[in-house]
C-alpha positions as CSV (number, residue, x, y, z in Angstrom):
1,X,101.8,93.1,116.9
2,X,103.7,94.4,119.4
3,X,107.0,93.8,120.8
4,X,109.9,94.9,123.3
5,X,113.2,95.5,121.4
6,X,116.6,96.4,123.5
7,X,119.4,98.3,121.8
8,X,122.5,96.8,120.9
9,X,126.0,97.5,122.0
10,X,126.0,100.0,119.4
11,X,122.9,101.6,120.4
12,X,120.9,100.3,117.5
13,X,117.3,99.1,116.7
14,X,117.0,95.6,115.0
15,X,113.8,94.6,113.9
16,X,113.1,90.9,114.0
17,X,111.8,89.2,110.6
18,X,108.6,88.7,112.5
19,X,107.8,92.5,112.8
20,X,109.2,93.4,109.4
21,X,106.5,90.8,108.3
22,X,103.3,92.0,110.0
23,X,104.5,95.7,108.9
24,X,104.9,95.1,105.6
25,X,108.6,96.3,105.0
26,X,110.7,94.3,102.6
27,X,114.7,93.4,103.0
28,X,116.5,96.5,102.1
29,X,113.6,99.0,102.5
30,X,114.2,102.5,102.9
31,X,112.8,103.7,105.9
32,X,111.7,107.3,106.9
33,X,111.9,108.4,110.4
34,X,110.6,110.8,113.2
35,X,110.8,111.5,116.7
36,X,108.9,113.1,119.5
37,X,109.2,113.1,122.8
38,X,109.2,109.5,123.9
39,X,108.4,108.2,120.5
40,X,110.1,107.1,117.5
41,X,108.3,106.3,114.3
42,X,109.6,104.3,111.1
43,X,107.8,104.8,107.6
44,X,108.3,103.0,104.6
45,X,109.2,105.9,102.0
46,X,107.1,106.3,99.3
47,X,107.2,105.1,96.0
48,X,108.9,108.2,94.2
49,X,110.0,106.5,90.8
50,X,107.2,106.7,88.2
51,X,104.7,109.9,87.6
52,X,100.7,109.8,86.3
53,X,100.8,111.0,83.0
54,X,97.9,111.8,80.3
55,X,96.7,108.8,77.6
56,X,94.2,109.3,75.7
57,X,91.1,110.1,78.2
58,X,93.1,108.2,81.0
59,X,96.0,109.3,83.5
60,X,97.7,106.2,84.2
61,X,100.6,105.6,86.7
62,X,103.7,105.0,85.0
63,X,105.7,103.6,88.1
64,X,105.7,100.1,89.5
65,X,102.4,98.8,91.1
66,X,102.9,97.8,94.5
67,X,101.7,93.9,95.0
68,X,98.2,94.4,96.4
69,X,95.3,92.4,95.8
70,X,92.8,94.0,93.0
71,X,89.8,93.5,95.8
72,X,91.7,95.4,98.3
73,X,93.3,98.1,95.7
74,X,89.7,98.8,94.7
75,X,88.2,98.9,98.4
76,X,90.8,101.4,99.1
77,X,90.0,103.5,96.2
78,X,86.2,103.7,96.5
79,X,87.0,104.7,100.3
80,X,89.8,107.0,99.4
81,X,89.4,110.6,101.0
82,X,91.8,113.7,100.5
């Protein structure tokens, strides 16, 4: 999706519902940024609250799980590259 946004009186971005849909972010989301020249870019932070941890044989992921759909979580795994 892409869009033309104008800076407010304040010189500040808004992002309409619309694109905050298509992206992904939820209300209150922390956002990471960066700029080049010509070029800002917004990031949703990571999740930094849990931590993988040993059990048993397993390491499990002791944070909350973000709300994917188990098709696409394990499509993204099997295609996962470092």
């Amino acid at each position: 999706m892409k869009s033309t946004i104008a800076l407010d009186s304040s010189n500040r971005i808004v992002l309409s519902r619309e694109i905050r849909e298509a992206a992904g972010i939820p209300r209150k989301q922390k956002l990471m940024v960066s700029a080049t020249p010509g070029r800002i870019i917004l990031e949703i932070e990571p999740n930094q609250t849990g931590e993988v941890v040993q059990r048993g044989k397993l390491k499990v992921w002791t944070g909350e799980v973000p709300e994917t759909a188990l098709s696409d979580a394990v499509n993204h795994a099997r295609h996962y590259t470092r």
